[in-house]
VEXPAPA-813925 format. One line per field, with one value per residue (C-alpha): residue number from 1; y, z negated, x. Coordinates in steps of 0.25 Angstrom, whole numbers, plus 5000, padded with zeros to 4 digits. Layout:
REM residues N
k c(NUM_...) $
py c(Y_...) $
pz c(Z_...) $
px c(X_...) $
This chain:
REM residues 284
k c(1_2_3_4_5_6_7_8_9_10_11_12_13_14_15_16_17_18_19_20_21_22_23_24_25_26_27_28_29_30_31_32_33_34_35_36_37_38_39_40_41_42_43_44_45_46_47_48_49_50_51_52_53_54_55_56_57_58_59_60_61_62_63_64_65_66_67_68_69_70_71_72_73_74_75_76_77_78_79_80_81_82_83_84_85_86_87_88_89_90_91_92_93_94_95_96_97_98_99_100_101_102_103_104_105_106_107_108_109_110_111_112_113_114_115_116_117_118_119_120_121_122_123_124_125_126_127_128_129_130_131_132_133_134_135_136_137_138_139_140_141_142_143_144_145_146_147_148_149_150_151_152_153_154_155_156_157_158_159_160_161_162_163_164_165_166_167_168_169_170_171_172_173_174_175_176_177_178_179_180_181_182_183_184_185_186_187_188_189_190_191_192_193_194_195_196_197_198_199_200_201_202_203_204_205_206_207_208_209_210_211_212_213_214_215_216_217_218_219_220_221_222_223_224_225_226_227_228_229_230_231_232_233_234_235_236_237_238_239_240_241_242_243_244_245_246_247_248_249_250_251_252_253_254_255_256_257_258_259_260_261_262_263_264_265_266_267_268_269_270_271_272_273_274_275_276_277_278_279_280_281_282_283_284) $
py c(4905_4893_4882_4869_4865_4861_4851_4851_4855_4846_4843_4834_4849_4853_4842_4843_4860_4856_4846_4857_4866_4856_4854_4864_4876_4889_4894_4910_4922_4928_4919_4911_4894_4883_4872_4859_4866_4875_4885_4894_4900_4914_4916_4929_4939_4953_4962_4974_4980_4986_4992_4988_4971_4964_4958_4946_4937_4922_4919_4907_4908_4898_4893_4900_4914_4921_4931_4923_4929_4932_4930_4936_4927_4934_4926_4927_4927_4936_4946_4943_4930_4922_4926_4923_4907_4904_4903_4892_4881_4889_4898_4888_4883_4898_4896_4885_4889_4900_4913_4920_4919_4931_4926_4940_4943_4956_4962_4955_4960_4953_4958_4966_4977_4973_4979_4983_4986_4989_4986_4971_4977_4987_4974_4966_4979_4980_4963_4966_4977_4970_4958_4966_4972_4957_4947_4947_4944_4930_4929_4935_4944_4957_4963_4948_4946_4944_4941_4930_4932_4922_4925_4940_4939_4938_4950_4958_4953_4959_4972_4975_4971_4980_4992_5003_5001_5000_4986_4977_4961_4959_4948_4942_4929_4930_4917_4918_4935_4942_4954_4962_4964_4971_4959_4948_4958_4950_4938_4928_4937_4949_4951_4948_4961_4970_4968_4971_4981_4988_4991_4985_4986_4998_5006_5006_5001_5007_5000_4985_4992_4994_4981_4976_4969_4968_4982_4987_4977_4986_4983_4985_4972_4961_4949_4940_4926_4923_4910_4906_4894_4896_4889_4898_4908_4921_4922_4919_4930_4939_4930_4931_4944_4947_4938_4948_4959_4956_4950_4965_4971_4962_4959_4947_4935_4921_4914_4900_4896_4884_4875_4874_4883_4884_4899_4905_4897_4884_4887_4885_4871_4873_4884_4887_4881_4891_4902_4901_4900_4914_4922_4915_4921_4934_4935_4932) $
pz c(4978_4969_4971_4965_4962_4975_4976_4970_4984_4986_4997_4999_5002_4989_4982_4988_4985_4971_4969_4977_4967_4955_4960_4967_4963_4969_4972_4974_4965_4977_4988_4997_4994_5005_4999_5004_5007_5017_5006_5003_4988_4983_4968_4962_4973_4966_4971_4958_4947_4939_4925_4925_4926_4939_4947_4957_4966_4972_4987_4991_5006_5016_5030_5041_5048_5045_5043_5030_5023_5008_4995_4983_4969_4955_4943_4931_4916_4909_4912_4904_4909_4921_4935_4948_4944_4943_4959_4960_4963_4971_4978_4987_4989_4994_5004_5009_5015_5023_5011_5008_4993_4985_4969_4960_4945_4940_4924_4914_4900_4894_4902_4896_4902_4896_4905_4908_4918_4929_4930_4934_4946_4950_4950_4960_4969_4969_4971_4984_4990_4988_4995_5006_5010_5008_5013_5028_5021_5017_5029_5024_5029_5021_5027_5021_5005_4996_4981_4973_4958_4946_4935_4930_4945_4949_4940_4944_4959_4961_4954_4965_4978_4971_4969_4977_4977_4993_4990_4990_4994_5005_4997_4982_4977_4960_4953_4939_4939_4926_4933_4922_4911_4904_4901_4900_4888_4879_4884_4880_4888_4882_4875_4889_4895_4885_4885_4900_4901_4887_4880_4876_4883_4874_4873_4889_4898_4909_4912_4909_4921_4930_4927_4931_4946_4945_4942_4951_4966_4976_4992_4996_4987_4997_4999_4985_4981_4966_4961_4944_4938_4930_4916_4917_4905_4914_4912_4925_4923_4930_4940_4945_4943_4951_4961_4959_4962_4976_4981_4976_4984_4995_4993_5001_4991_4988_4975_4970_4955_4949_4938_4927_4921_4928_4930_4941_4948_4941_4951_4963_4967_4967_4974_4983_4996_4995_4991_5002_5013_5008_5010_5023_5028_5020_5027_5038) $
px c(4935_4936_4948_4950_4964_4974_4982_4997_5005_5017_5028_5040_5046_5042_5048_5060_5060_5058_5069_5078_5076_5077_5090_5096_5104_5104_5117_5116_5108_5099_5103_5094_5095_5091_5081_5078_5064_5070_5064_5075_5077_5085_5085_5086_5086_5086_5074_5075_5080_5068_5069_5084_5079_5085_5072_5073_5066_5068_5064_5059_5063_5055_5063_5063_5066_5051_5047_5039_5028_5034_5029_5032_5031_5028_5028_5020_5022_5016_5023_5032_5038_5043_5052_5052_5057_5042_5039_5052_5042_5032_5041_5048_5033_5029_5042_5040_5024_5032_5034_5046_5045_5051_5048_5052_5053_5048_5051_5043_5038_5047_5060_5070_5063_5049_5043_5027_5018_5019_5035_5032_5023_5034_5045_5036_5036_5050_5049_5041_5045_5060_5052_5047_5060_5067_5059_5065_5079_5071_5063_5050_5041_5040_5027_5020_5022_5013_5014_5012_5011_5007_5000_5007_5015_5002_4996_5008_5007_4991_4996_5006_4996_4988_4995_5000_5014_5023_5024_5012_5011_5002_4995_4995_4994_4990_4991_4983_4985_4983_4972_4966_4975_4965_4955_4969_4973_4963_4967_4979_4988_4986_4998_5007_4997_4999_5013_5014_5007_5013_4998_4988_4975_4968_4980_4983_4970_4974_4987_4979_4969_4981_4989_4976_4976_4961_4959_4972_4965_4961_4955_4969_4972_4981_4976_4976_4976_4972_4972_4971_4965_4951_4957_4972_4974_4972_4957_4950_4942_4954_4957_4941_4940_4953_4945_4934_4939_4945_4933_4926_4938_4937_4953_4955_4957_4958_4955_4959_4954_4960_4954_4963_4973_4985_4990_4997_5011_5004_4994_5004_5003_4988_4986_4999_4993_4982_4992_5001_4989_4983_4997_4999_4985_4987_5003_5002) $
């Protein structure tokens, strides 16, 4: 399905959240925050240690006893850059609509660790399933989460629905996902790929297949949201062939296609309303 742009979404509430947060100081590491949007804010909740690298999470709290369905928010980067600091604008949006918004880092290529596939897939299961048995504590529902994840946190977010593991989210929205890491090799961010996976594609094909959501979605796929702009630097031809294969599973889907080429969270303003309705439906 085709979508032309949508309009910028603005609020007298979000304008006051914003200047709360220009000029407000948070007092306490991991502790929960009043803002003027009755969104409440906790800042560097630990939720892992993996491969001896402390990994936390932000929560966006909205107002009110719940239980709230929950979101969990991945960056993207590469792989190799970006935390959880890049949902500040939207998290407090995703609140405010009714989510109990958990924002998580995981280990980058670029960490002391430099670490490779699939660590950042195991740091997000450690993210959810500390998510699953939190989210009361903050007024969430655990048996309602899905995953939000742009660009590589949206690569990394479609991995996880798909695989086998205990903890899987219960839908997925992908904002401009990397999916076939095989075909992206030859393209501009090749050298980010083989880095993450540790080998170049002739010398371990395999592990391209298997880093590959679009090789790795099966039937039993949760609900997913994908949205990218036709002009961004991931081709289009992954996004519609992702689009592809979930219509041939018959995995329950939406689609948004922008014009342009802004990629992943600089599609939130355009395409959050429609975000937030599909996880409503999907959560409820």
């Amino acid at each position: 399905m085709e979508a032309v742009d949508l309009p910028i979404l603005r609020s007298t509430k979000f304008k006051r959240l914003a200047a709360s947060l220009l000029l407000g100081a948070f007092a306490a590491t991991g502790t929960i925050a009043a803002r003027p949007s009755e969104v409440s804010i906790g800042r560097d909740v630990p939720f892992a240690t993996r491969g001896g690298e402390r990994l936390s999470l932000d929560v966006y709290r909205p107002d009110g006893q719940g239980p709230h369905p929950v979101a969990v928010l991945v960056h993207g980067g590469s792989w190799k850059l970006g935390s959880k600091k890049s949902w500040q604008r939207l998290g407090p949006r995703i609140a405010d609509a009714g989510f109990v918004a958990f924002s998580v880092d995981y280990r980058l290529t670029s960490g002391p660790g430099e670490v490779r596939h699939p660590a950042p897939v195991g740091d997000l299961a450690a993210a959810l399933a500390w998510v699953e048995e939190h989210a009361a504590d903050y007024g969430g529902d655990p048996e309602r989460v899905a995953m939000i994840g742009s660009s590589a946190g949206g690569h990394l977010a479609l991995l996880l629905a798909a695989g086998e593991r205990a903890h899987r989210p219960d839908a997925v929205v992908a904002l401009s996902p990397p999916v076939d890491m095989t075909a992206l090799a030859a393209e501009s961010l090749g050298t980010d790929v083989e880095t993450y996976l540790g080998c170049d594609v002739e010398t371990c094909p395999e592990r391209y297949r298997r880093a590959s959501p679009l090789d790795r979605i099966t039937a039993s796929m949760p609900p997913v949201f994908l949205a990218y702009s036709a002009g961004e630097f991931i081709p289009r031809s992954q996004e519609d062939a992702l689009a592809r294969r979930l219509d041939t599973l018959e995995v329950d889907h939406e689609v948004r296609v922008f014009e342009g080429s802004r990629h992943a969270i600089e599609l939130g303003d355009a395409v959050l309303d429609d975000v937030l309705a599909f996880l409503q439906r999907h959560l409820d």
